[in-house]
N, CA, C and O of each residue as an XYZ file, in Angstrom:
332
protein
N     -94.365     80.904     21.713
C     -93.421     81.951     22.043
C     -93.509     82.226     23.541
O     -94.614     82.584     23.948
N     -92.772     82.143     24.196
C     -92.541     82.045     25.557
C     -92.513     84.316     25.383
O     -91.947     85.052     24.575
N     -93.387     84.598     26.544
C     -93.613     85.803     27.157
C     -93.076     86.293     28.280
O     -93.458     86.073     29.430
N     -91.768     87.275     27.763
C     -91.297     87.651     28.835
C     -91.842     88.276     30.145
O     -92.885     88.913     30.007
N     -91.321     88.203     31.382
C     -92.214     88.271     32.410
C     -93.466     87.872     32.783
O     -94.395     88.487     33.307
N     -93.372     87.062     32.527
C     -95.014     86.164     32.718
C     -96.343     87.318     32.095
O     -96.281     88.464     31.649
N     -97.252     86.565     32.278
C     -98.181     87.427     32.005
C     -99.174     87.086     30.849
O     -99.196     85.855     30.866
N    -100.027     87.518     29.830
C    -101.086     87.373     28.538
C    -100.075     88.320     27.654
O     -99.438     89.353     27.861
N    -100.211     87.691     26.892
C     -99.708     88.119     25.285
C    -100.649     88.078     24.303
O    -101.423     87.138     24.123
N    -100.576     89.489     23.402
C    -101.689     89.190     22.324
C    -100.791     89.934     21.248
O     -99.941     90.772     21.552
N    -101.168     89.406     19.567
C    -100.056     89.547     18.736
C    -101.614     89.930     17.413
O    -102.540     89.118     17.415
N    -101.656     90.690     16.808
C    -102.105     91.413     16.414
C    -101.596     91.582     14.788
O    -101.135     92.683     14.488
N    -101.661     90.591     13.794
C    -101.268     91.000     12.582
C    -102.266     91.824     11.584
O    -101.613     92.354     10.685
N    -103.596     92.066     11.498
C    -104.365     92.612     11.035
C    -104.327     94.280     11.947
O    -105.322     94.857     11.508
N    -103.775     95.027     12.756
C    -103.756     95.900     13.341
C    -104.960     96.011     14.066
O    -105.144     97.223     14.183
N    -106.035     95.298     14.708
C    -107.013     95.253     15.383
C    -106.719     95.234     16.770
O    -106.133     94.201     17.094
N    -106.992     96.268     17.977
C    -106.450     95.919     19.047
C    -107.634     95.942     19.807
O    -107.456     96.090     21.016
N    -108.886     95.825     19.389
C    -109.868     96.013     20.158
C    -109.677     94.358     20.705
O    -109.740     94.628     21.904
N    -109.536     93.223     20.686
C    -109.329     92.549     21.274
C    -108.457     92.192     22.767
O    -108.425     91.124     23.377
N    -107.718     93.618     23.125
C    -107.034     93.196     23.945
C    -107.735     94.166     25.084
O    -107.818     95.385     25.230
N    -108.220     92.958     25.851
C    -108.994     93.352     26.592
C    -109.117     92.664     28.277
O    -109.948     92.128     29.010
N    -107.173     93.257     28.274
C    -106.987     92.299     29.239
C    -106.477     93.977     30.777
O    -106.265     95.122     30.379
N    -106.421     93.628     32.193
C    -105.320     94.468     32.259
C    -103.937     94.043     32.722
O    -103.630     93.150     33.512
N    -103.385     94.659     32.231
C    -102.143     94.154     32.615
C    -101.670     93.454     31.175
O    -102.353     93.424     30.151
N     -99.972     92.751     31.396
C     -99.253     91.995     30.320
C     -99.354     92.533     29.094
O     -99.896     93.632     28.978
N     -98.819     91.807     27.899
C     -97.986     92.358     26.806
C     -98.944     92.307     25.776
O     -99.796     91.419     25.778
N     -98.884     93.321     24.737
C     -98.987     93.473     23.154
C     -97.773     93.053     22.754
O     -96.826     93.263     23.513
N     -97.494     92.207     21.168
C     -96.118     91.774     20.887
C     -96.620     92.654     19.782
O     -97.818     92.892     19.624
N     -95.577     93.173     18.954
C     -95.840     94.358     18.328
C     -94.736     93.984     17.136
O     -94.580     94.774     16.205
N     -93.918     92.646     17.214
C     -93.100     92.394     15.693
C     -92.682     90.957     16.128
O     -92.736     90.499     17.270
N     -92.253     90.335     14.989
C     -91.860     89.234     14.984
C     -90.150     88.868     15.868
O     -89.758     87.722     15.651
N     -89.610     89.365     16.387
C     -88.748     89.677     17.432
C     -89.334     89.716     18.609
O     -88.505     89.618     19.513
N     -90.565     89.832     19.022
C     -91.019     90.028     19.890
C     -91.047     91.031     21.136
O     -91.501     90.904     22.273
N     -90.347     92.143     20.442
C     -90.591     93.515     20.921
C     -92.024     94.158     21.402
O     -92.843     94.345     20.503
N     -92.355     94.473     22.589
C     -93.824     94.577     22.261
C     -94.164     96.133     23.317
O     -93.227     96.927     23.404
N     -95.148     96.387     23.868
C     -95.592     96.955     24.840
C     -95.760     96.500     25.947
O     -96.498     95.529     25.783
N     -95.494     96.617     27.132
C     -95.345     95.853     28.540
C     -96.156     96.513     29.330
O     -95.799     97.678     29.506
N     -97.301     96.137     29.974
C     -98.274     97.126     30.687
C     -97.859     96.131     32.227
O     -98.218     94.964     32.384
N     -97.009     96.966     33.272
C     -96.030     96.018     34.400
C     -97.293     96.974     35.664
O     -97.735     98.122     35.616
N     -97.528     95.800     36.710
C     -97.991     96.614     37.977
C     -97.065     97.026     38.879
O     -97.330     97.884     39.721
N     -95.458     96.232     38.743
C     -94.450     96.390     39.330
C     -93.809     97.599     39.313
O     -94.122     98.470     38.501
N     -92.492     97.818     40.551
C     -92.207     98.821     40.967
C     -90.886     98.953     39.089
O     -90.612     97.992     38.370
N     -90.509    100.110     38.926
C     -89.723     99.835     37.579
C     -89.077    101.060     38.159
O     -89.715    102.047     38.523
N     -87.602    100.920     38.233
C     -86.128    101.961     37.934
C     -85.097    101.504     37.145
O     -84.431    100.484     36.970
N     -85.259    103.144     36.542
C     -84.386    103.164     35.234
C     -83.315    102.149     35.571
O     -83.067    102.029     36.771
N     -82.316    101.042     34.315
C     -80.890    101.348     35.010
C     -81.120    100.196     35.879
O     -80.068     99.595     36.101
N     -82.189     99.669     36.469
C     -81.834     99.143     37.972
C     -82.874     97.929     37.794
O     -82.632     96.828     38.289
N     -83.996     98.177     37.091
C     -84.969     96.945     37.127
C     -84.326     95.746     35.940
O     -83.800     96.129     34.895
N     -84.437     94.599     36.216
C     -84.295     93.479     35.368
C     -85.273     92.956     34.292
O     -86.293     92.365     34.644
N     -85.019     93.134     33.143
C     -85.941     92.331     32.542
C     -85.521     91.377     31.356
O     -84.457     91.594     30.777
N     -86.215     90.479     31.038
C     -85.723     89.522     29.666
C     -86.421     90.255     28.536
O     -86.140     89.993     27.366
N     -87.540     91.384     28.939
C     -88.457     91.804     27.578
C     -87.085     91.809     26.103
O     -85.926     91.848     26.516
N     -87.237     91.778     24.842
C     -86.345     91.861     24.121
C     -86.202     93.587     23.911
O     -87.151     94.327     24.171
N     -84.965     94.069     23.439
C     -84.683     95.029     23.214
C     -85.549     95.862     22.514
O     -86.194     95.466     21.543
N     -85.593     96.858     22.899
C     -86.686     98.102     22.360
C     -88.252     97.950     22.192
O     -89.047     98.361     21.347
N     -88.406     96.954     23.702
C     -89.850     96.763     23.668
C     -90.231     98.168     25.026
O     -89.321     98.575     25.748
N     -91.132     98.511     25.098
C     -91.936     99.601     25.791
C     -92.580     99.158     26.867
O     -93.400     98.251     26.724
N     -92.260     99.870     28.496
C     -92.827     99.662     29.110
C     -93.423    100.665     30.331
O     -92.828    101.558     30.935
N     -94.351    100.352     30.426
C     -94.927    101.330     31.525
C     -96.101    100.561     32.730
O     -97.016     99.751     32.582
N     -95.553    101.254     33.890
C     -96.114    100.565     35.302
C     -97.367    101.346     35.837
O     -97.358    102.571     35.965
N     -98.112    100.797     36.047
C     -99.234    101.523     37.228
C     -98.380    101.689     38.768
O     -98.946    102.479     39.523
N     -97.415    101.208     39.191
C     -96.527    101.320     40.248
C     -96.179    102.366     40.586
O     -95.681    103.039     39.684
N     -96.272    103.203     42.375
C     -95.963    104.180     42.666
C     -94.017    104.432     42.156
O     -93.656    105.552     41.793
N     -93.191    103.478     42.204
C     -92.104    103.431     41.624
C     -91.976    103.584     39.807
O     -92.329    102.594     39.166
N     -91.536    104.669     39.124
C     -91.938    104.382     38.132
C     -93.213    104.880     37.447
O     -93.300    105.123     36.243
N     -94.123    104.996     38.289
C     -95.657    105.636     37.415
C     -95.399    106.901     36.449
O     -94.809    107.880     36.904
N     -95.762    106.879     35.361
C     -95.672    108.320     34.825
C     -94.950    108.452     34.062
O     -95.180    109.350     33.253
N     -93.919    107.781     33.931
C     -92.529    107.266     32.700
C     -92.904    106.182     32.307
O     -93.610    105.271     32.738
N     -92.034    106.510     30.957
C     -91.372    105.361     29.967
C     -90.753    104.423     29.733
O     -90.409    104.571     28.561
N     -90.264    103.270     30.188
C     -89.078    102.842     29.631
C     -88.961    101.983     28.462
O     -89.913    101.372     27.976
N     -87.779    101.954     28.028
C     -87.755    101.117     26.721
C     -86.301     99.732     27.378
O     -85.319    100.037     28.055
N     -86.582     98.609     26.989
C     -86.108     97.308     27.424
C     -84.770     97.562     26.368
O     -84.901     97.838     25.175
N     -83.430     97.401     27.094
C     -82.442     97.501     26.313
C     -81.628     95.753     26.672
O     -80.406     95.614     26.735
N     -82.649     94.576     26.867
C     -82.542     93.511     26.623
C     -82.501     92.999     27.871
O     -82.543     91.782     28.054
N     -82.401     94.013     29.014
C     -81.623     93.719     30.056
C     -82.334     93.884     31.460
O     -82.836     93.073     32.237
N     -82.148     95.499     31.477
C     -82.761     95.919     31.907
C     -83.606     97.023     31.332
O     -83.260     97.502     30.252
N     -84.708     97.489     31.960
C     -85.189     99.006     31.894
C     -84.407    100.335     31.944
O     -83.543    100.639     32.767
N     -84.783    100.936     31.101
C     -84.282    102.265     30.655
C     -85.065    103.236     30.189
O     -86.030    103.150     29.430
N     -84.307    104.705     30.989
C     -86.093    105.511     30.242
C     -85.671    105.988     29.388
O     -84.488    106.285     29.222
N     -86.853    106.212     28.437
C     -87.426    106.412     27.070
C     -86.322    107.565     26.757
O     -86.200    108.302     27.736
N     -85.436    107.949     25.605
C     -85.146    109.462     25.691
C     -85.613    109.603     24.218
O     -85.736    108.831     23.267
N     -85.866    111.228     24.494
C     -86.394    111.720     23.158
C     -85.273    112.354     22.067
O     -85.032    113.465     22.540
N     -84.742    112.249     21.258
C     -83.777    112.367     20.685
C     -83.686    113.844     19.666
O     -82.678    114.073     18.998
């Protein structure tokens, strides 16, 4: 399975995550490959590019972006809204 935005991927079917013991890159979190995105990059809503698949989760250590949510609407980044 090719990993969007480069990076380590770890896929987790027994729910054990003590293995991921990386920093940075993805948890895949379903067979779609929706996952959690841990990005060092700068991330704006709306404006950043990504291939992650739709309604995967991401969040940056990046002064751009630090502190929010976004969720991958296939495309780009978008922040999280609470409904």
């Amino acid at each position: 399975m090719a990993i969007p935005n480069g990076g380590s991927a770890y896929q987790f079917s027994d729910g054990n995550l003590n293995a991921a013991k990386s920093l940075g890159g993805t948890i895949l979190l379903s067979a779609t490959g929706a996952g959690l995105y841990f990005l060092d990059t700068a991330v704006t809503a709306n404006s950043t590019t990504t291939d992650a698949p739709a309604g995967s989760i991401g969040v940056t250590t990046n002064a751009t972006g630090l502190g929010k949510m976004f969720i991958s609407d296939g495309s780009k980044w978008q922040y999280a809204v609470v409904a």
